[in-house]
C-alpha positions in Angstrom: -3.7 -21.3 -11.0 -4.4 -24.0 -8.5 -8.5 -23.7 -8.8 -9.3 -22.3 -12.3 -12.6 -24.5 -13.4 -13.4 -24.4 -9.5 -17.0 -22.1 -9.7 -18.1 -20.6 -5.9 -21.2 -19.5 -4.8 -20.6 -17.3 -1.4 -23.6 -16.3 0.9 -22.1 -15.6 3.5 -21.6 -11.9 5.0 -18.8 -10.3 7.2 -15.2 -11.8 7.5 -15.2 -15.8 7.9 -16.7 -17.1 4.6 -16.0 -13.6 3.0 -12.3 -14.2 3.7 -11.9 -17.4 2.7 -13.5 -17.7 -0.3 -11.2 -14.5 -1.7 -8.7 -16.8 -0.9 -10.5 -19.3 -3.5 -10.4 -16.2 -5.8 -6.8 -15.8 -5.3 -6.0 -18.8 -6.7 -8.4 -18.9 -9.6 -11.3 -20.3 -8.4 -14.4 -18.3 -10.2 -15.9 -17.2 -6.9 -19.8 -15.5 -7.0 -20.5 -13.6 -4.5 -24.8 -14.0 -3.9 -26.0 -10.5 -2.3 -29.1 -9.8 -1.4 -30.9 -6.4 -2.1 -29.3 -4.4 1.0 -25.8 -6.0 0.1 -22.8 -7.4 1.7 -23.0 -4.9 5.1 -18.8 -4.6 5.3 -19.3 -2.1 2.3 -20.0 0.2 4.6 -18.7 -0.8 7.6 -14.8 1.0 8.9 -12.7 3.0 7.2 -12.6 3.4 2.8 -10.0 4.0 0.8 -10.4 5.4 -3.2 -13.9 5.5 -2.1 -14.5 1.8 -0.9 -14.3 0.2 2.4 -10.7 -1.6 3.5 -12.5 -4.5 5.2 -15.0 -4.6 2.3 -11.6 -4.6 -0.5 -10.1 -7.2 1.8 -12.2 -9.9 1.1 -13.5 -9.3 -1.7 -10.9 -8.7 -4.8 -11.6 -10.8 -7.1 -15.4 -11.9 -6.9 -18.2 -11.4 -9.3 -21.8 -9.6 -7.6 -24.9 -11.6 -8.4 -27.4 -10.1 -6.6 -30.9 -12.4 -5.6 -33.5 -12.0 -3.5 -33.7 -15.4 -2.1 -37.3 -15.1 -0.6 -39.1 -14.5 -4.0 -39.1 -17.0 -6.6 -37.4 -15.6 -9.4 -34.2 -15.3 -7.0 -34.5 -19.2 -5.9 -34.8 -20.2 -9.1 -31.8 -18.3 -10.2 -29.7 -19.7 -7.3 -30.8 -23.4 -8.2 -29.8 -22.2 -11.9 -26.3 -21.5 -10.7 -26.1 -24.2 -7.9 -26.2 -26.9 -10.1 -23.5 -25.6 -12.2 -21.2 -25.3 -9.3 -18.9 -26.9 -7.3 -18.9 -25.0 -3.4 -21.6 -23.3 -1.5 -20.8 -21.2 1.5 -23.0 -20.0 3.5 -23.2 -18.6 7.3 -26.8 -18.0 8.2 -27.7 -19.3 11.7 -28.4 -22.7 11.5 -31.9 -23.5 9.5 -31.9 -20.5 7.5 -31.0 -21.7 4.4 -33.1 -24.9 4.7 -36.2 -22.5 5.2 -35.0 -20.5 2.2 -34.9 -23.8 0.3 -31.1 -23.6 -0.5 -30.2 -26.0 2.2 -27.5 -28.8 1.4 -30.5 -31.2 1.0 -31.7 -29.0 -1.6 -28.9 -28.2 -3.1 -27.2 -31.7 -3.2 -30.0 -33.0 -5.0 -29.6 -31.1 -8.1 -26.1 -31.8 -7.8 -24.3 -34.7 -5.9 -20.9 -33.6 -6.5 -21.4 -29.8 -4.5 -19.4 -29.2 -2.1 -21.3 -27.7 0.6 -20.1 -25.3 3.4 -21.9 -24.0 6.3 -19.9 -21.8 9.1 -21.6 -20.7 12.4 -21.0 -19.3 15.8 -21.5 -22.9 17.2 -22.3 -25.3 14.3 -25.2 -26.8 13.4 -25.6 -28.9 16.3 -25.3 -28.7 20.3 -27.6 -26.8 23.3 -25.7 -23.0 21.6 -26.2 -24.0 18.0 -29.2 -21.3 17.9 -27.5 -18.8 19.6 -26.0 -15.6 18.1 -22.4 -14.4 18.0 -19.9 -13.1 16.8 -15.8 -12.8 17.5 -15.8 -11.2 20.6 -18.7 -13.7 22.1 -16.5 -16.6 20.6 -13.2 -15.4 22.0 -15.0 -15.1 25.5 -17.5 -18.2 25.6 -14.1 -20.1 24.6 -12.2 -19.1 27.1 -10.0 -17.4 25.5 -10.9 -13.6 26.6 -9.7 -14.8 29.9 -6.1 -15.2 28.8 -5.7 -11.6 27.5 -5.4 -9.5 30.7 -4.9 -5.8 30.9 -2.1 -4.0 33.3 -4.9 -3.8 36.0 -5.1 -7.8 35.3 -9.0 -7.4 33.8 -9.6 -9.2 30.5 -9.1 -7.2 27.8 -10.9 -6.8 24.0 -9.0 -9.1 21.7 -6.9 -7.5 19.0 -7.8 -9.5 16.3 -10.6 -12.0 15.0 -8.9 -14.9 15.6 -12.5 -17.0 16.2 -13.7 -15.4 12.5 -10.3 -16.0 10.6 -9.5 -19.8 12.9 -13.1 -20.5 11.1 -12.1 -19.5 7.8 -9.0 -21.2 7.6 -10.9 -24.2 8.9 -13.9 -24.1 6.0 -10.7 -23.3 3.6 -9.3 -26.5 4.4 -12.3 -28.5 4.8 -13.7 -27.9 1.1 -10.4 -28.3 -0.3 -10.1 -31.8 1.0 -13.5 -32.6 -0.3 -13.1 -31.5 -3.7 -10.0 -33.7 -3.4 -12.3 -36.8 -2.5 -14.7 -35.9 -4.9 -12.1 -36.6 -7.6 -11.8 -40.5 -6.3 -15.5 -40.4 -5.5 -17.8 -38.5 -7.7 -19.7 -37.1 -4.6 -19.8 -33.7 -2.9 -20.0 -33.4 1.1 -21.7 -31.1 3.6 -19.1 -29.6 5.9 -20.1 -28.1 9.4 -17.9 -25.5 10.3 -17.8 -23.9 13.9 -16.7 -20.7 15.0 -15.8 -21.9 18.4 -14.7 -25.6 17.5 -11.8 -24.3 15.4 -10.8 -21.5 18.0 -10.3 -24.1 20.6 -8.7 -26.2 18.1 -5.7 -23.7 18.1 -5.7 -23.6 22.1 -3.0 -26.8 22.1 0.0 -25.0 23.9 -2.4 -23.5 26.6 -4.6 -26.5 27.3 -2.0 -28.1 30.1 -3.4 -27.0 33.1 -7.2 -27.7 32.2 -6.2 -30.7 30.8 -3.1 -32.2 33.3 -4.3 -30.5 36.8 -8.0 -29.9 36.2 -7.5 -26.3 37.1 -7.9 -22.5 35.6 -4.9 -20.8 34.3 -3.6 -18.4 36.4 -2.1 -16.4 33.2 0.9 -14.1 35.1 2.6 -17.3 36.2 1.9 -19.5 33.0 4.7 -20.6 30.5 3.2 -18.5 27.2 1.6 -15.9 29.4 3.9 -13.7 31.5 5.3 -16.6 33.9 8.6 -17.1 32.0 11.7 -15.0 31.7 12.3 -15.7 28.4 9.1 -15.1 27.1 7.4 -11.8 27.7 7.2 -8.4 27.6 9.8 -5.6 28.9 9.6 -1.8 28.7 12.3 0.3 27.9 13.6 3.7 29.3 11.4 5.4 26.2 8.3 3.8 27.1 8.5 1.5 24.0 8.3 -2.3 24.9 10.5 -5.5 23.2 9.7 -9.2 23.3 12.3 -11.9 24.7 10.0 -14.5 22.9 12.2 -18.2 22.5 12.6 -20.2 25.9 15.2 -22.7 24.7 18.0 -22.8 27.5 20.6 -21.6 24.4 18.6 -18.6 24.3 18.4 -17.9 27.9 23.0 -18.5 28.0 22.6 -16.6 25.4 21.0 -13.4 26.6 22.1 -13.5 30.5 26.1 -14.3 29.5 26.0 -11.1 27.0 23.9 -9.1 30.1 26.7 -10.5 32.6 24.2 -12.4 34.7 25.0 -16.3 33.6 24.1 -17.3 37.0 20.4 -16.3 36.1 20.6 -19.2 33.2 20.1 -22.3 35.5 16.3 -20.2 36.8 15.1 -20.6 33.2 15.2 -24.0 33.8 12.7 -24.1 36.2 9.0 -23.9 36.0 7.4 -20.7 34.9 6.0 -18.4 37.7 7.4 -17.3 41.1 10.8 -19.6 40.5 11.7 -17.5 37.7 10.8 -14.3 38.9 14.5 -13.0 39.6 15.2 -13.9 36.2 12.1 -12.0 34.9 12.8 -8.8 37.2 16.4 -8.5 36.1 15.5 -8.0 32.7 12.8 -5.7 33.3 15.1 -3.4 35.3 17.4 -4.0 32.8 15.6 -2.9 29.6 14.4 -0.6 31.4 17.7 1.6 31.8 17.9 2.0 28.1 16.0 3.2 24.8 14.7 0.6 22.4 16.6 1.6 19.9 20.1 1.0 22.5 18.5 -2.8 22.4 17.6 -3.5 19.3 21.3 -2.5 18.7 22.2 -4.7 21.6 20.4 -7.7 20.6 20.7 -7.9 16.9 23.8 -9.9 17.0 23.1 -12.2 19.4 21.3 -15.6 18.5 18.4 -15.2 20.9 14.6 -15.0 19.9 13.3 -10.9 20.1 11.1 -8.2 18.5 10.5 -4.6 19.6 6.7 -4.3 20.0 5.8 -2.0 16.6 2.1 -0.3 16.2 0.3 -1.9 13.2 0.9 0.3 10.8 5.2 1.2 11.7 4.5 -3.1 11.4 2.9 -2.9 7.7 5.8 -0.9 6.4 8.4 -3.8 7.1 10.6 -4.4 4.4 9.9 -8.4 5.1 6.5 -8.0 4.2 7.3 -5.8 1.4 9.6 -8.7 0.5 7.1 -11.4 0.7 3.8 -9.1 -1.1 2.1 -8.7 1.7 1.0 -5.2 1.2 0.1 -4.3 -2.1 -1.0 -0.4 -3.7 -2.1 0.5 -6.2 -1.5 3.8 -7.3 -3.5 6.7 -7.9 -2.1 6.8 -11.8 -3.3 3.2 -12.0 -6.9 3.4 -10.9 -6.3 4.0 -6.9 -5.6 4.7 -4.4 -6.3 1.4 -2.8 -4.1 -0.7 -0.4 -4.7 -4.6 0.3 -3.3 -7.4 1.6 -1.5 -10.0 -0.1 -1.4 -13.7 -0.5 -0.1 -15.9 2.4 0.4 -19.4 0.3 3.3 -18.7 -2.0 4.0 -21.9 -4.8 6.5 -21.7 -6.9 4.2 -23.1 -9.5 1.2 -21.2 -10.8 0.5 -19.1 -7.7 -1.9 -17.0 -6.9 -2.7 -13.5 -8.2 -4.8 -10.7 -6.7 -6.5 -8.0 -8.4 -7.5 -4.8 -6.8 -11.1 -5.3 -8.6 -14.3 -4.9 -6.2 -17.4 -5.5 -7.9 -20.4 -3.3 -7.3 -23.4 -4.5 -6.2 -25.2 -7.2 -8.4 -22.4 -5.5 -11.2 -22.7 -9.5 -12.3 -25.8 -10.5 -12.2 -27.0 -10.5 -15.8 -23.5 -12.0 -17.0 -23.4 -14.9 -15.1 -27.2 -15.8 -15.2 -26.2 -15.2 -19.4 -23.1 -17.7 -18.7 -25.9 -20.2 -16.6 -28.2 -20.3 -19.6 -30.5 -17.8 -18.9 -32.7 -16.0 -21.7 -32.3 -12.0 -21.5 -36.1 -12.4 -20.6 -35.5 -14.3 -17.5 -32.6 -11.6 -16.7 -35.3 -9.1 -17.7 -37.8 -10.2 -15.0 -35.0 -11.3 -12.3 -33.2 -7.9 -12.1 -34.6 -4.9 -10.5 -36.4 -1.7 -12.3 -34.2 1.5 -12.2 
């Protein structure tokens, strides 16, 4: 696989560096999970399956448990051990943590020029918010981006997803990999500062225009990818479920209104989003409206025109595409389960990825991978806890 020989050491907790680095594991990199004493908290955070938690299973297949106390000396010394040996650190304290805990990148990088060093955080390491504590939600708001997302009575509504945690890990993801790609012309490892809130507003580049072009704040009902064009929203049916008109191309729109019998409505899609397209926009919701979903989806389906019906999450996660493309693995009762994760969104055609529906307990790897770092079964002796 793409990053056998690549050796991780993760300290982060939760879902950015978590996620990405199972990712690493995916793909063969030997990824070690550092824990300290209380443990990775999304073990027991959420719902389990077969006795372990889905979040916890979801990014975390694959990983080995060493489990160090980073605050006594036996555990730094064990870290250093294993940080000279390897090639990425993660880590996702708030900024300064690790350099009090002495496993900073100044530390590490001089035991070992060629690491690869990886810290992600709300807002970075530097800037007047570096200090300051958040999470997703605080992200998605601080950003901007809460804003965008408004309820029926047009308040802003709690994001859906984690899209400040998961922009971030893709982010760190690609960061390190491009570094250990320089380190093969180089010789030399890098320190990569990673913020939460720089790579969510890094994906913001189709909703930027009016900040950017008019110096103004969106007014989202009337905006082009927000409810403002005809051809790009949201319509209930007569059943009370909802589909999605979601491409804007003028085809789509000649497409959609000629089958409908309204091709006088095309020529409105050409115009800018909000009121000018409104008689577009309320045709088709009184139109979907006078019919189940199932009538349109019947409707629809031959016609070249971008749609969805709007499906719950888990009516979504049976869909024989992603059963097509692995994205929803189990593993059966008979087989060691029951346990359901998600599978691997890079496909190569050669060597790709595998998952495996291992979790490792709790410092499960601890005295095998100190044993693999050169360590005496005395120094294991006097690094792992009494029972």
């Amino acid at each position: 696989m793409k990053l056998e020989g690549i050796k991780v050491l993760d300290l982060s907790n939760f879902l950015p560096g978590p996620h990405f680095t199972m990712m690493m594991a995916d793909h063969g990199a030997d990824v070690i999970r550092i824990e300290a004493p209380a443990g990775e908290p999304t073990r027991g955070i959420g719902l389990r399956e077969g006795g372990e938690s889905v979040w916890f299973r979801n990014t975390h297949r694959g990983k080995r448990s060493v489990m160090l106390d980073l605050k006594s000396a036996a555990g730094l010394d064990a870290f250093m051990t294993l940080a000279r040996q390897a090639d990425v650190v993660v880590e996702a304290f708030r900024p300064g943590v690790v350099d009090r805990l002495g496993v900073g990148y100044a530390a590490v990088s001089a035991v070992n020029p060629r690491i690869v060093y990886c810290s992600i955080a709300a807002f970075g390491q530097t800037g007047p918010d570096a200090q300051h504590a958040a999470h997703d939600l605080s992200i998605q708001a601080e950003s901007g981006v809460v804003s965008l997302n408004l309820g029926q009575d047009g308040q802003p509504a709690m994001p859906s997803i984690p899209a400040a945690d998961m922009a971030s890990s893709l982010m760190a993801m690609n960061g390190v990999l491009m570094a250990l790609l320089r380190r093969e012309k180089t010789g030399l490892g890098d320190y990569i500062d990673i913020s939460m809130q720089d790579s969510l507003v890094s994906w913001l580049v189709n909703v930027v225009g009016p900040s950017f072009a008019e110096g103004r704040e969106m007014n989202p009902k009337n905006e082009r990818s927000f409810g403002g064009n005809a051809m790009y929203n949201i319509y209930r049916c007569a059943d009370g479920r909802h589909l999605t008109i979601g491409g804007s191309e003028i085809k789509f729109a000649h497409n959609l209104f000629t089958a409908l019998g309204r091709p006088d409505l095309v020529d409105l899609c050409r115009l800018p989003p909000g009121p000018a397209q409104a008689p577009a926009r309320e045709f088709l919701r009184d139109t979907f409206a006078t019919q189940p979903l199932a009538h349109w989806e019947a409707f629809l389906k031959p016609l070249d025109v971008c749609w969805a019906p709007v499906k719950g999450l888990h009516e979504a996660l049976q869909s024989p595409q992603l059963a097509a493309r692995g994205m929803r693995e189990h593993q059966p009762a008979a087989e060691g389960g029951p346990a359901t994760q998600l599978g691997i969104p890079i496909k190569f055609a050669h060597e790709p990825g595998r998952t495996t529906f291992a979790l490792p307990a709790l410092g499960q790897h601890t005295a095998e991978v100190m044993r693999e770092a050169g360590w005496t079964p005395e120094q294991i002796a006097a690094l792992l806890p009494l029972p």
